[in-house]
N, C-alpha and C positions, 0 to 999 in steps of 0.2 A: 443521252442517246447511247443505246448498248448498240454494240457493232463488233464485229472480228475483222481482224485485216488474211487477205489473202494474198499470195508470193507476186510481189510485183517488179521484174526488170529488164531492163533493158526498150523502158519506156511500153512494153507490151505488159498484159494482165487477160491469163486465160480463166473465163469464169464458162464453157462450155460444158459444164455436168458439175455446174454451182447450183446447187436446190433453194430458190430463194422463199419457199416453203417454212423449211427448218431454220435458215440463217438468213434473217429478211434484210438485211443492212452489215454492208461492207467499210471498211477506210480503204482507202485510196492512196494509201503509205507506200512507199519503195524507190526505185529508180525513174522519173521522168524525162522525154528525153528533152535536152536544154541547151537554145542557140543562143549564147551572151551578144549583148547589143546589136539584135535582128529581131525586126518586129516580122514575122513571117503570117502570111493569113494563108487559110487552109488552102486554096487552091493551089498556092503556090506548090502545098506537100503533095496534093492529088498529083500536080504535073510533074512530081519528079525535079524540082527545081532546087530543092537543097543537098547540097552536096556533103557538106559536115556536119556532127552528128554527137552532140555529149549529152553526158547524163550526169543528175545531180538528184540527191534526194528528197522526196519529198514529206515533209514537211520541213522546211528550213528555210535560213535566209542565205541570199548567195554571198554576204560578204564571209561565210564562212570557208568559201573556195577559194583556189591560189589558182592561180596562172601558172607559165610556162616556166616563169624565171621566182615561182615563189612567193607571190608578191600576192596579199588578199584583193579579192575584188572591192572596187569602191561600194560606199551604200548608193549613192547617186548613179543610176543608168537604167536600163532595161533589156529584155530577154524576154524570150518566147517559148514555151514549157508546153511538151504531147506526150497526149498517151492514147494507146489504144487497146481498147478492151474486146474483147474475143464472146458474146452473151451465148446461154444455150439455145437452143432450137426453140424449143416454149418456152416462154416466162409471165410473169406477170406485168402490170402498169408497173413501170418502173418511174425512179425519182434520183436526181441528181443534187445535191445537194453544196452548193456552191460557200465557202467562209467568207468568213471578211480578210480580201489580202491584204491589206492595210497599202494598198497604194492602187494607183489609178490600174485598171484593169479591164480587158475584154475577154470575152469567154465564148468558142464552137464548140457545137456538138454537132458532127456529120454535117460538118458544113456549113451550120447556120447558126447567127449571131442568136445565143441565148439570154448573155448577162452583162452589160457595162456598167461597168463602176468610174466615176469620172471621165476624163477625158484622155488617150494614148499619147504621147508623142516622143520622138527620140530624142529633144533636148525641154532643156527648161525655158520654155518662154508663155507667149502669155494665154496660147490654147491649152496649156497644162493644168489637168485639175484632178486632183485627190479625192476621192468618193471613199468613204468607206461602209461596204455593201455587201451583206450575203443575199444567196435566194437560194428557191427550191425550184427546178424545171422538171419538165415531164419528160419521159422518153418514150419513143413511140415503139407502142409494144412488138411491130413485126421487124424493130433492129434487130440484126444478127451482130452487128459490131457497132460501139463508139469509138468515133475520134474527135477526141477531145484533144482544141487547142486554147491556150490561154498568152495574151498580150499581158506583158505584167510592166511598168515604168514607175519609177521612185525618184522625186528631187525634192522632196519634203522629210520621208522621214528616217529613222536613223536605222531602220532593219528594209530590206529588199528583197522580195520575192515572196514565194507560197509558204506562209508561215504556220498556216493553220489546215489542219486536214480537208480533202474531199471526201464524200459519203455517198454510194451508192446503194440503191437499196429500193421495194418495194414502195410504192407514191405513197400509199396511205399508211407505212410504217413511217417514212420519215416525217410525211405533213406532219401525224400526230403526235411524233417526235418532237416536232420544232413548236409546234402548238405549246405543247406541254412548258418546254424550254422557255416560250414567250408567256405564258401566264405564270409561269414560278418566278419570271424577274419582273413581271409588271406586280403580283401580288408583293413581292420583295422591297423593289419601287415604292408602292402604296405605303407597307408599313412601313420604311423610313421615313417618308414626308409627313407623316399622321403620330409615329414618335416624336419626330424633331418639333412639330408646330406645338404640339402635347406638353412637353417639355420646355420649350418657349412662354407658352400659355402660361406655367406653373411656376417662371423664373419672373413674369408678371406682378404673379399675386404673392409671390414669396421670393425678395431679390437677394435676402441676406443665402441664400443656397445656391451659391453659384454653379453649384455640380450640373445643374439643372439646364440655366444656360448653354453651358459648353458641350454638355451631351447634345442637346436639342439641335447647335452648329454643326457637331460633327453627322448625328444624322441628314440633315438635310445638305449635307458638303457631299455623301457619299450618294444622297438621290442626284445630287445634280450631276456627277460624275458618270449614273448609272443610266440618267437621262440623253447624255451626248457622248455617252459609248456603254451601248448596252442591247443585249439580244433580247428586242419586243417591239410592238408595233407602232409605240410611238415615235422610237428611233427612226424606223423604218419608212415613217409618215412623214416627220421631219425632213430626210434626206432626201423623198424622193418630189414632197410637194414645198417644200422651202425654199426661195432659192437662197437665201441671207442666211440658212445654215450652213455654209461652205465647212471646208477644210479646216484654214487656218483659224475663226473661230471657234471651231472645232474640238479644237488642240488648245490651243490655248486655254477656255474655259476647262478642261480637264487637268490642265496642268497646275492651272492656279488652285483649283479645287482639291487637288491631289497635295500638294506640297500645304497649304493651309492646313489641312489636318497633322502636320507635325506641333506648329504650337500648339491649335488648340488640345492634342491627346494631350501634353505635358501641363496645361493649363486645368484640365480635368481633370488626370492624376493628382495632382498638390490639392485641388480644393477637396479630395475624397480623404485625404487625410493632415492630422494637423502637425506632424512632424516634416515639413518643405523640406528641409536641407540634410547632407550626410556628413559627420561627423569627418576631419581629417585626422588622420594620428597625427598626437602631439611625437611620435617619436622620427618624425617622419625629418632628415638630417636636411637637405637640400631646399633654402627657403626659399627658392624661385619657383622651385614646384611647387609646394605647400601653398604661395600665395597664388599663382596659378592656378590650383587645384580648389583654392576656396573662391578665388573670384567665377570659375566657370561654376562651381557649386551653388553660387547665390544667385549669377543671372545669365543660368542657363535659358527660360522660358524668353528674359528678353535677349538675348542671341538668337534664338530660334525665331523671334519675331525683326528682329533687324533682317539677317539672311534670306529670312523666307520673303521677307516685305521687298526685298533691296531685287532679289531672284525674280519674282513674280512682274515688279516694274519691269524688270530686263526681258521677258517675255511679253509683256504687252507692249513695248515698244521695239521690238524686232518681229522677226517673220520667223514662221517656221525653222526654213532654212540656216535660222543662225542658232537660234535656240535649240533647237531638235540634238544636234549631235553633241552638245552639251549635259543634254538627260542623261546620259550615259555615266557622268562621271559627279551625279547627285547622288544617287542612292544610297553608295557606301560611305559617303560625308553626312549623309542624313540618318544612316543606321545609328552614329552616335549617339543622339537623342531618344531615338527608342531605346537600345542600351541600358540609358539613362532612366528611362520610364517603366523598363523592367527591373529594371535595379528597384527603382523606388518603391515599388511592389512588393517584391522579395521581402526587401528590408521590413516593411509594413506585416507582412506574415510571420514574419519573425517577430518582432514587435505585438502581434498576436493581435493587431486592429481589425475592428469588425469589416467584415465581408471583403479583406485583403486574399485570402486563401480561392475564393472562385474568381478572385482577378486576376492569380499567378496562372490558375490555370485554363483562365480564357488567355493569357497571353500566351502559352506554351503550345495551347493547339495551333493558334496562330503565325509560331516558329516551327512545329512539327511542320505542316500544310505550306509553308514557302518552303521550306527543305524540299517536301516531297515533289513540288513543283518544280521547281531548280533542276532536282534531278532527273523528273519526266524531261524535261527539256532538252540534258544532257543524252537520254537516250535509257538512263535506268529506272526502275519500276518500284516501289514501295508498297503501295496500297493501291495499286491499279492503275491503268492506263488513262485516268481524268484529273481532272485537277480538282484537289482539294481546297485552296483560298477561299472561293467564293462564300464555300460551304461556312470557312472557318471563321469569317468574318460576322457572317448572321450568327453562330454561335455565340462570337467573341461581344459581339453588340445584345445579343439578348440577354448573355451574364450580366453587361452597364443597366438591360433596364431591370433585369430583375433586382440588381442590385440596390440601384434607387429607388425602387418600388418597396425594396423591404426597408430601406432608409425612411420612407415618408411612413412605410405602418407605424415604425418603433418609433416614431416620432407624433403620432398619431395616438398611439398608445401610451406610449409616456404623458400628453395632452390628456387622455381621458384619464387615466390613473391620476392624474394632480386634479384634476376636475372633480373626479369623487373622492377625491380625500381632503378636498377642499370644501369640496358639499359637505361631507360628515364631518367635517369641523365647524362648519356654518350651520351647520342643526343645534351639533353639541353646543356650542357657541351661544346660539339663540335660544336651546333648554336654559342657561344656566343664566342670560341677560333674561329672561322672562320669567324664571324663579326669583332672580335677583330684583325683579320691577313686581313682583306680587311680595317679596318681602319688603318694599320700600314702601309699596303704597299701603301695607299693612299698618310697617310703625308711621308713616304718614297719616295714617290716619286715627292711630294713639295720641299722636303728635297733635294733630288737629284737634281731636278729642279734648287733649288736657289743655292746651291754648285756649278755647273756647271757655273752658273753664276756668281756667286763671283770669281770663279776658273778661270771665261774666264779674267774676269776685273783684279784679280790680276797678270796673266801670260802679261796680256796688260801693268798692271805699270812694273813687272819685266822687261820687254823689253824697256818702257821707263825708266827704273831705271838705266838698262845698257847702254843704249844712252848717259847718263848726267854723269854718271862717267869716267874716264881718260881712256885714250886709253892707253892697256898695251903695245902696240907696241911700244908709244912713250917712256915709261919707262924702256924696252928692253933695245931699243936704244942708250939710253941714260945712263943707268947701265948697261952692255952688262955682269956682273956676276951677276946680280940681279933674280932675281924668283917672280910671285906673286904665293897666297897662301889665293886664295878666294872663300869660300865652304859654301854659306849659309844656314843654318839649315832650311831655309820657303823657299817660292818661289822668294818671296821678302825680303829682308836684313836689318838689322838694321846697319850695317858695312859699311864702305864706305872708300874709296882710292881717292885721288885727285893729281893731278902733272900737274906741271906748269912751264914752262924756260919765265924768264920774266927780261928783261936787266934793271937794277938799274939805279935809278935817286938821286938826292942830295935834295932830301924831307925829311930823316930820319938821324942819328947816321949810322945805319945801312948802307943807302945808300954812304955815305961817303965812306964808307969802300970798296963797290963792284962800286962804280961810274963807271958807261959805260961801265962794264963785267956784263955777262951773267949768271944771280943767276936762278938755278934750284930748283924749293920748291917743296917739298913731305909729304903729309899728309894722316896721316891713324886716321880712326875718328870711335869708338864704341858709337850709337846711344843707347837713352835711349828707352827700350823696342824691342821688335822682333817683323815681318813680317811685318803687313802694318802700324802700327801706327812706329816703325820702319823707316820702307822705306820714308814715311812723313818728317821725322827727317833728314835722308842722303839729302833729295832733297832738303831741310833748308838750312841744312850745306851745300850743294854744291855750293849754289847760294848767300851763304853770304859769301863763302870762293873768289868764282867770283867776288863779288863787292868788299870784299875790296882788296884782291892782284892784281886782273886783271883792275878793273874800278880805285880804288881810291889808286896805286900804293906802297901799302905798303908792304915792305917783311920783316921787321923785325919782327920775330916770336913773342914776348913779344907784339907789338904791335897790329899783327895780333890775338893773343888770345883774349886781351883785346877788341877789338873790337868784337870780333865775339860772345865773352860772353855778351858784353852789347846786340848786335842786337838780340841774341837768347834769353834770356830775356825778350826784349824790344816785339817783334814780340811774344813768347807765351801769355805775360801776358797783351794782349791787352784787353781780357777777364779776368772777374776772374771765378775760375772754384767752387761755392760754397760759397763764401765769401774769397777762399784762393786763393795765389798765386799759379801757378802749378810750378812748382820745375824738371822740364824734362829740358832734355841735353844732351852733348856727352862728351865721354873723347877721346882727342883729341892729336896726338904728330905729332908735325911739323919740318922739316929739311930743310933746308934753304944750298944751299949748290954753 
């Protein structure tokens, strides 16, 4: 709201050749005049009925007055504050613009009750009640003059009286004034409860980011505070059609709201970066401080949550009254922790960690703009006559979401970056497993190739293997309780069976013995090695067992071994296999019968 103040004192304000044309909105700043603990209502000043007569400034609180002997006014009492304003001849719809005085209050203009805020009374008891309430009145265009009186009474809270300016001014410069005012804190409003659920939302589906949570608390800690003291219309609706929104819940949800935001900023700070603690110099002589200095180092956040927790109980279980003039002497006990969280900052910028450097400097505008508030306060000017906090704090909160916003890209990106180099290694991967599976099924299929072949050739000896060995029918026949019992492990055999009926001649001992009977020989022969070097060995043995019992008529077993050991022998070691003899054979038992 732009406005200029015009010369105000001695509780009068001549505005009679004020163009409200060119300067359509006034402050209402200067001397008003102010009866301490007298609640005076207008007629009484129409009739000439008050005799004493001070003046005190306005905007301010009265405990910053002294009395006769020196002594500040209490925050607890009440007072009655006039002025009268002098309008020119023609003017426009005029508008009055009434603050919030933060304590229970009534309000004339020429006469008539325009504006109560709670309830008046000159002590505290149980008709006493705290409203906190601005409005906008109408002034009726054919006034030549206001007289403006206001009832002001405090037993709640810790400042007392007109703390916040009046505003006069053309009606539909300020309506659209205060309009504007009410839609820049409702839209304000809006986006903190739509960050913080947002932010909530995201500490859901991603818990390991605590950053997330704690921003999302602190947003919605600052809607609720902006909910139950804040210029817009649902405040407004609240207070006027509520009646369970009193005072002291009032206060209190704001206070607990207010002070929570100390842990959790320092809780948010730490999880933004991974360095928690600050180093104490080792040169540091004095070890009560050093251990001191490291124990508040390591559990600062839970200090701040013991205090604030232990604080917040103590306001929920007292009243106004007792808590209130204690706020006073929080703040500068509570600066140490932010201190602490700008430190952390600093340090981190230096440190040169990402997105440290818009966090120094969203905190710094946030120390410029209480400075520059402090000292409006005080009476001196920096950057204009408004208060910069509000501004500095949506600043300060849009640097946390921009922040975290570029936290989830590069995290986002870094996700897609290993995504595609992970895809282009799952291709490469899979060119070189499918080069690899057409070379295999290539020699696979060499492989198969030559197997089939070897497969055909040795299924070809097993069938000549079976041709050259003895016909089991003959040996049936001829043992008619006998069995054979031939399973060989390959296709082809290292094993072999021989039978022969072969009628004895008088060539041997032996022969003597069966001269011109019919001797039966049966030989069962374990070849040295299995399948086809094996089967090699049997077709040896078959055909040395053929020459000498069948050609070279010998059946005496002792003779038949000896021979058939010299020929097998004779017939390996026609080579030598390396400089050595080869040493292969059968174990052989022969029956003669």
């Amino acid at each position: 709201m732009q406005t200029t103040t015009a010369r105000l004192t001695d509780g009068r304000l001549d505005l009679s050749h004020w163009d409200f044309q060119q300067m359509p909105s006034l402050t209402l700043d200067g001397e008003w005049e102010f009866h301490w603990r007298r609640l005076i209502r207008p007629q009484n000043f129409a009739m000439n009925q008050v005799d004493e007569v001070g003046y005190t400034q306005v905007p301010s609180s009265w405990t910053v007055m002294k009395d006769s002997e020196g002594k500040s006014y209490p925050m607890y009492s009440y007072a009655t504050y006039r002025l009268i304003i002098h309008l020119p001849k023609k003017h426009p719809q005029l508008g009055l613009f009434i603050p919030k005085i933060w304590s229970a209050a009534k309000v004339w203009v020429n006469g008539k009750m325009v504006h109560q805020s709670g309830q008046v009374t000159n002590r505290y008891d149980a008709f006493y009640e705290n409203s906190i309430l601005e409005k906008l009145v109408a002034v009726h265009s054919t006034a030549r003059s206001l007289d403006i009186v206001v009832q002001v009474a405090n037993f709640d809270m810790f400042i007392g009286g007109i703390v916040q300016s009046f505003h006069l001014g053309t009606y539909d410069y300020l309506m659209e004034a205060t309009s504007m005012q009410y839609s820049w804190t409702m839209m304000w409003l809006g986006a903190l409860l739509v960050m913080g659920l947002y932010h909530l939302i995201l500490y859901v589906f991603r818990r390991k980011q605590k950053s997330t949570l704690y921003f999302g608390l602190i947003c919605l800690l600052i809607g609720v505070r902006l909910i139950v003291f804040g210029e817009h219309f649902l405040y407004e609706s609240l207070k006027t059609h509520a009646s369970w929104f009193d005072f002291i819940l009032q206060s209190k949800i704001y206070y607990t709201t207010s002070f929570a935001l100390i842990p959790l900023g320092l809780l948010y700070t730490t999880s933004l970066y991974t360095n928690r603690y600050f180093r104490v110099h080792s040169s540091l002589r004095r070890d009560w401080l050093k251990r001191t200095l490291n124990f508040l180092n390591y559990h600062t956040i839970r200090i701040s949550l013991v205090l604030v927790g232990a604080y917040v109980l103590f306001i929920w279980a007292t009243g106004p009254r007792v808590y209130i003039p204690t706020i006073v002497y929080i703040p500068p006990f509570f600066s140490i922790f932010f201190i602490y969280m700008a430190a952390k900052l600093i340090m981190a910028a230096v440190r040169r960690e990402k997105e440290s450097a818009p966090q120094v400097i969203g905190i710094s505008v946030v120390v410029v703009a209480s400075a520059n508030d402090a000292l409006h306060q005080a009476g001196l000017e920096i950057f204009g006559a408004f208060e910069l906090l509000p501004y500095a704090f949506v600043a300060f909160l849009s640097i946390q979401f921009i922040v975290l916003a570029r936290r989830f890209s590069r995290a986002f990106s870094e996700v897609e970056d290993l995504s595609e180099n992970l895809e282009r290694k799952v291709i490469a991967r899979t060119s070189e497993l499918t080069q690899s599976k057409e070379e295999i099924e290539a020699q696979n299929e060499k492989i198969e190739k030559a197997y089939n072949h070897i497969t055909d050739s040795v299924v070809y000896a097993s069938r000549i293997q079976k041709a050259i060995l003895g016909n089991p029918d003959e040996i049936i026949r001829a043992f008619p309780d006998a069995f054979i019992f031939f399973k060989p492990r390959d296709i082809v055999s290292g094993d072999f069976y021989w039978y022969a009926e072969i009628e004895a001649e008088e060539t041997d001992a032996a022969s003597e013995l069966w001269c011109g009977d019919l001797v039966k020989i049966l030989v069962v022969a374990d070849c040295t090695g299995h399948g086809v070097p094996g089967a090699f060995m049997t077709v040896m043995g078959n055909d040395l067992l053929n020459e000498i019992i069948i050609e070279q008529r010998v059946i005496n077993p002792e003779k038949v071994l000896y021979e058939l050991d010299k020929k097998v022998i004779a017939n390996l070691n026609k080579q030598y296999e390396g400089g050595h003899r080869l040493s292969d054979g059968m174990d052989l038992v022969m029956v003669a019968i």
